[in-house]
C-alpha positions as CSV (number, residue, x, y, z in Angstrom):
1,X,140.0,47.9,138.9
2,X,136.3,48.4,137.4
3,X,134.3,51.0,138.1
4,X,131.8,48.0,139.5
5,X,134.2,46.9,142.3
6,X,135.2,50.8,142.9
7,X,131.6,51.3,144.0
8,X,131.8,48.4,146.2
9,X,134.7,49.8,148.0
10,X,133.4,53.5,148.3
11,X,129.8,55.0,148.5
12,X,128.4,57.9,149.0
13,X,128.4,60.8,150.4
14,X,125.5,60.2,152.5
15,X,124.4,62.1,155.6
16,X,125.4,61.6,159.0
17,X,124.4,62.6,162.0
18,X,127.3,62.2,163.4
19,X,129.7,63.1,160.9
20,X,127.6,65.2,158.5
21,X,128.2,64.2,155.0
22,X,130.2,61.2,154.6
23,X,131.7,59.0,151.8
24,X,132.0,55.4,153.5
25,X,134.5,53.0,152.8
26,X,134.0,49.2,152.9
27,X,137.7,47.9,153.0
28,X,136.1,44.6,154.0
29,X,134.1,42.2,152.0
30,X,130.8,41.1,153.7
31,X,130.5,39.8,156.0
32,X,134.1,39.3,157.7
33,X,133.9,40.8,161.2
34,X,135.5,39.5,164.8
35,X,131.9,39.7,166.1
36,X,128.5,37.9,165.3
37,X,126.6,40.8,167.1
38,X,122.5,39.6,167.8
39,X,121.7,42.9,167.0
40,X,123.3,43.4,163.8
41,X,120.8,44.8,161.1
42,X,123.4,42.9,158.2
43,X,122.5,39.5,159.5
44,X,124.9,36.7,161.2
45,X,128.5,36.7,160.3
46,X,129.4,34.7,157.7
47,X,133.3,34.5,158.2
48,X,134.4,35.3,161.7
49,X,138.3,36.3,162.0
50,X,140.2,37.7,164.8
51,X,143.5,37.7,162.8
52,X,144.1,40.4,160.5
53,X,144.9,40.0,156.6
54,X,145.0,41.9,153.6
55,X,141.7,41.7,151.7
56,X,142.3,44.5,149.1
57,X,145.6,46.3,148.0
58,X,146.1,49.9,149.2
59,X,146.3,51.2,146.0
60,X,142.7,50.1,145.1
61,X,141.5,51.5,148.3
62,X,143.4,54.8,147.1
63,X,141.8,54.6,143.0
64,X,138.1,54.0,144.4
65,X,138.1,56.7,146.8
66,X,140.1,59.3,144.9
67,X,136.9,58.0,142.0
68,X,134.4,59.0,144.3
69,X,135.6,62.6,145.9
70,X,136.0,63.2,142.0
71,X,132.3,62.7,140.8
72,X,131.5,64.5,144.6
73,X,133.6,67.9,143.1
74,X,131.9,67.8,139.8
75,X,128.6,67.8,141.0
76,X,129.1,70.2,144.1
77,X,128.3,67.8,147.5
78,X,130.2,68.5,149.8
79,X,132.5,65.7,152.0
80,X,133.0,66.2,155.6
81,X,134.8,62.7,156.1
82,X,136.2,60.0,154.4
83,X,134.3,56.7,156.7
84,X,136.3,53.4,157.0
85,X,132.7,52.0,158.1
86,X,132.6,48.6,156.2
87,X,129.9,45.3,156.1
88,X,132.0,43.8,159.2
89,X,135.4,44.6,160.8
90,X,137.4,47.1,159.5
91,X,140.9,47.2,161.6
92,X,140.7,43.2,160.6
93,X,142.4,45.0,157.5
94,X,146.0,44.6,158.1
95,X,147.0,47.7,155.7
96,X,144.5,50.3,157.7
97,X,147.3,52.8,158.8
98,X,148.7,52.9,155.2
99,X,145.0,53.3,153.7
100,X,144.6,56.2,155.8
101,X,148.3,57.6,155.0
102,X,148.0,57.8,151.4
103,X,143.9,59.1,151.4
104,X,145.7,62.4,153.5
105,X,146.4,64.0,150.4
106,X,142.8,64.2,149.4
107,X,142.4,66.9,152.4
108,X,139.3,65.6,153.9
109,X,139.5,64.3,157.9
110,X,139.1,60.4,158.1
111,X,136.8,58.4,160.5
112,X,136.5,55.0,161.7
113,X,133.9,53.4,163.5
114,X,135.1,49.7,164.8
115,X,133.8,47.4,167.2
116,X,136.4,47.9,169.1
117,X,137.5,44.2,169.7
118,X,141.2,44.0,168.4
119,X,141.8,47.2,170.5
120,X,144.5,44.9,172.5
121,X,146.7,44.8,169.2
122,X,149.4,47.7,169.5
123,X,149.5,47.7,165.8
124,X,146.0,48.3,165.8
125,X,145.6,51.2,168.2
126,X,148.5,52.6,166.3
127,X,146.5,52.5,163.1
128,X,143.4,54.1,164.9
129,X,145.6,56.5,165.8
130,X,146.5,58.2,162.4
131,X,142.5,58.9,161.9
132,X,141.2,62.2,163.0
133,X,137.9,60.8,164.4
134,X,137.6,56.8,165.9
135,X,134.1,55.3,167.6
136,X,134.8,52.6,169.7
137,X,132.2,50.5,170.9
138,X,131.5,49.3,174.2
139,X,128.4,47.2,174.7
140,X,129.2,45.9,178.2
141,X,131.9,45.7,180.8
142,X,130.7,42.1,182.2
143,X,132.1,39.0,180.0
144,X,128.9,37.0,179.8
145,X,126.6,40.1,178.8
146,X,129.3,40.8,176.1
147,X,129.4,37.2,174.9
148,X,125.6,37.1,174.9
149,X,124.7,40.7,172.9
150,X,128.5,40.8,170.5
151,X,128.8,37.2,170.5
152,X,132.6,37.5,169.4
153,X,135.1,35.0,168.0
154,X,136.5,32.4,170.7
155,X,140.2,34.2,170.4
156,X,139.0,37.4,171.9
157,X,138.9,38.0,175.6
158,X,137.1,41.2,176.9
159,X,139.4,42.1,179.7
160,X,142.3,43.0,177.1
161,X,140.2,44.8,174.8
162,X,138.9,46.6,177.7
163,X,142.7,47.2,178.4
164,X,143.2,47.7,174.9
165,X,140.5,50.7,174.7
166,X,141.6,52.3,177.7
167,X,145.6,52.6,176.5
168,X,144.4,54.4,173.3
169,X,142.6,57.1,174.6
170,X,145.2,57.8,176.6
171,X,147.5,58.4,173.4
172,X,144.9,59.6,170.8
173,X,144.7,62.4,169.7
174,X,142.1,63.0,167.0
175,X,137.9,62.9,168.3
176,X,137.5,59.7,170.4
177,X,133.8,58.8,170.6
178,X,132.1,56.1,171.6
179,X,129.2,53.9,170.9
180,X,126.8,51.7,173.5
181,X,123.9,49.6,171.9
182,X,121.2,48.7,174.5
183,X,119.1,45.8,174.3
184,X,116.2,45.0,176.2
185,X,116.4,42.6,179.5
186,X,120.3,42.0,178.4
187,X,122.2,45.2,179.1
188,X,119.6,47.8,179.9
189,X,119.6,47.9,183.5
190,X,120.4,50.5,185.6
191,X,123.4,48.2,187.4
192,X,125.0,47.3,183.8
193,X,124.4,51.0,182.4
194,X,126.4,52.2,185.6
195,X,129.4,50.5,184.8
196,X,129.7,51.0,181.6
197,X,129.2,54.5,182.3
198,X,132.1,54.3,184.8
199,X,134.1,52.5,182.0
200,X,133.5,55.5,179.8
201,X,134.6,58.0,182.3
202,X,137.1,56.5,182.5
203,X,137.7,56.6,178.7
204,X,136.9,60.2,178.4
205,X,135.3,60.3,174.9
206,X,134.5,63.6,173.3
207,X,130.9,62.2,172.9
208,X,129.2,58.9,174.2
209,X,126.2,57.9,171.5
210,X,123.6,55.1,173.1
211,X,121.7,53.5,170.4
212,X,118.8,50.8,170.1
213,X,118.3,48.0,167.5
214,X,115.7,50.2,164.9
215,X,115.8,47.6,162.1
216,X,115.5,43.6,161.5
217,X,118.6,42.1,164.2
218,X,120.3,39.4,163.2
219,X,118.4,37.5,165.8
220,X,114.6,37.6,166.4
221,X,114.8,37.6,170.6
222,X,116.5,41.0,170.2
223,X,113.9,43.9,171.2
224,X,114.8,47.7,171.6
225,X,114.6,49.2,175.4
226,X,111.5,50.8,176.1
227,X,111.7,54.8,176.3
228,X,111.9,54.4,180.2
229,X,114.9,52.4,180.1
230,X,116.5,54.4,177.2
231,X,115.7,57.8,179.3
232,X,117.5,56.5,182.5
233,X,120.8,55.0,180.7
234,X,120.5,58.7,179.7
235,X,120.6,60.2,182.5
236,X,123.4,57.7,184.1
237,X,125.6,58.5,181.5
238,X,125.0,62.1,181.7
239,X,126.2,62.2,185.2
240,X,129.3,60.8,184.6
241,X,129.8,62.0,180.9
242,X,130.0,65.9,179.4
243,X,128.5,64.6,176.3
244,X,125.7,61.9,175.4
245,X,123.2,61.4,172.4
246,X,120.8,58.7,171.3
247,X,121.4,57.5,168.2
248,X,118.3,55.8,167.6
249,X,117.5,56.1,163.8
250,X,116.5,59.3,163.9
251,X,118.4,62.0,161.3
252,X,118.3,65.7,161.7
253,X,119.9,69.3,163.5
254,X,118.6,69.5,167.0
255,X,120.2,72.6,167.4
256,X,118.5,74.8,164.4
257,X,115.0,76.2,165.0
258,X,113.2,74.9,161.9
259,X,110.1,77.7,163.0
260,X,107.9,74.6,163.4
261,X,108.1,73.9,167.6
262,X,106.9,70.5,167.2
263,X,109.1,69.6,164.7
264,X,111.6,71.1,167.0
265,X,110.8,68.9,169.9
266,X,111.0,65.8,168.2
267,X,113.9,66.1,166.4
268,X,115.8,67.6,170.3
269,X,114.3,64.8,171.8
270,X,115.4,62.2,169.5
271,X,119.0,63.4,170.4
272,X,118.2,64.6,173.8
273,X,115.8,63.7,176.4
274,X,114.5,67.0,177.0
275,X,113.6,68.1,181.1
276,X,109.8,69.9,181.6
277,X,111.6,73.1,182.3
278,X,113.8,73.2,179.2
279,X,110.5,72.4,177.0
280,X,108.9,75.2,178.7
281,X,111.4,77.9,178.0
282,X,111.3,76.9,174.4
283,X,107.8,77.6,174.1
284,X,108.2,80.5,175.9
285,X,110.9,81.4,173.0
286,X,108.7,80.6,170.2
287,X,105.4,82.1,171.9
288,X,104.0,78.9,171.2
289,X,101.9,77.3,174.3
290,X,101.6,73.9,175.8
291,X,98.8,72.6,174.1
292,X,101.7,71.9,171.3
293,X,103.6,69.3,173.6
294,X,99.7,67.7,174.5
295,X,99.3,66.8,171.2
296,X,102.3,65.3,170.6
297,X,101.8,63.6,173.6
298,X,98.3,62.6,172.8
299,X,99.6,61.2,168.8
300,X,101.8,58.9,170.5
301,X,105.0,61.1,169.0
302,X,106.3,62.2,172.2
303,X,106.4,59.9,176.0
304,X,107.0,61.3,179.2
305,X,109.4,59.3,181.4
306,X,110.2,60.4,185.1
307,X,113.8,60.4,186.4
308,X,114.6,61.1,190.1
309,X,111.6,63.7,190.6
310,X,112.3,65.3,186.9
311,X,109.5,64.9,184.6
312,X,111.5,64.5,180.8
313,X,110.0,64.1,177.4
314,X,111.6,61.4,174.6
315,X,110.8,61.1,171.3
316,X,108.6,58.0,170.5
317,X,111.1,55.0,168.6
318,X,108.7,52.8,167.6
């Protein structure tokens, strides 16, 4: 194969917040996927499938990663995961499970991130089942939000991937996560955020992201939550949930004191809506004062949003 179509299968490494340094893999050709999402910053869908097919040999898959983690070693980055994380679908691929068999030798875990919508396919949960890390997405529990925000192929019925989602993680062993995009005035409210919260509960993941539409959709009516509505699915979540992040576009380690306490706050907040107390004792830690928080506050950089008597701070999206 040339090196051309190589680089087309595999790129990278590239950060990740999620898993740190990452060399994706696009085992599908754009844009094949089982979904048409609104949201979706690669545009419509040009070739919608629900059947699964072979759409590059195993082998090639093999040659353009083992190319890439090659060129990574000479030059010293460092790989945390191989990414199956392609321009649409990628358990569409019918040779998934044998991709991820013969990358094992290469001694670097393997993620995949799918839209969870062929999750009702035993061969498929089988395949998600020899990665070490899978995000499964789960937009909405109700058939007609689903149909309106993922827009999926006329084959798929919700109630099975549902199903479908729910017999995996009880099987799985590697790092379930799970991913939940919010749009404005479609599946933001408090009702709908509930029971996908209940859904996920019931799922157990390791860590549930929420995330908000930061670059062009693929459909101009599509408008992020404001920081009110994103703060509250939050919190629902949280209650139900041991672990819960935004991912809204923002890259960075809220955990490591950079010595800068603004710069601090906004990259915890991005992650982490952060409670008036907790901002507080990491002034206190950094003998910095309040007057810090007031200008963020004041530049627009940092919101305050109110959430059953608790006063919390957020990072500004926009």
């Amino acid at each position: 194969m040339e090196e051309q179509a190589r680089q087309m299968i595999a790129f990278g490494p590239v950060p990740s917040r999620r898993l740190g340094r990452s060399l994706g893999i696009n085992n599908i050709p754009p844009k094949v996927c089982t979904y048409s999402c609104a949201y979706c910053q690669l545009g419509r869908t040009r070739t919608m499938r629900a059947e699964r097919q072979e759409f590059y040999r195993p082998k090639e898959i093999l040659r353009a990663v083992e190319s890439k983690v090659e060129q990574a070693k000479e030059t010293g980055e460092a790989i945390d995961y191989l990414a199956f994380v392609p321009d649409g679908e990628p358990t569409l691929d019918i040779n998934l499970g044998r991709e991820i068999e013969l990358l094992r030798p290469l001694g670097v875990k393997i993620a995949v991130i799918t839209n969870s919508s062929l999750a009702w396919r035993e061969d498929v949960r089988e395949d998600l089942g020899r990665a070490d890390w899978v995000s499964l997405k789960v937009d909405s529990t109700q058939d007609g939000v689903w149909r309106t925000i993922d827009r999926p192929h006329g084959a798929l019925r919700l109630a099975s991937i549902l199903d479908g989602m729910l017999e995996f993680a009880k099987t799985y062993a590697g790092e379930l996560v799970t991913e939940t995009m919010l749009v404005r005035g479609v599946n933001d409210g408090a009702d709908h955020v509930t029971e996908v919260a209940d859904f996920l509960s019931r799922l157990g993941p390791a860590k549930a992201y929420l995330s908000i539409p930061t670059r062009p959709p693929a459909e101009q009516w599509v408008q992020a939550p404001d920081e009110d509505a994103i703060n509250l699915a939050y919190q629902i979540l949280s209650e139900r949930l041991a672990d819960v992040e935004h991912l809204i576009g923002y890259e960075g380690n809220a955990f490591a004191s950079t010595g800068d306490v603004e710069e601090d706050i906004l990259s915890i907040t991005a992650v982490h809506p952060m409670r008036e107390e907790a901002v507080a004792e990491l002034l206190t830690r950094t003998g910095a004062d309040w007057e810090a928080v007031r200008e963020l506050v004041d530049t627009g950089q940092l919101l305050e949003a109110e959430y059953e008597g608790r006063k919390f701070f957020v990072r500004r999206f926009r």
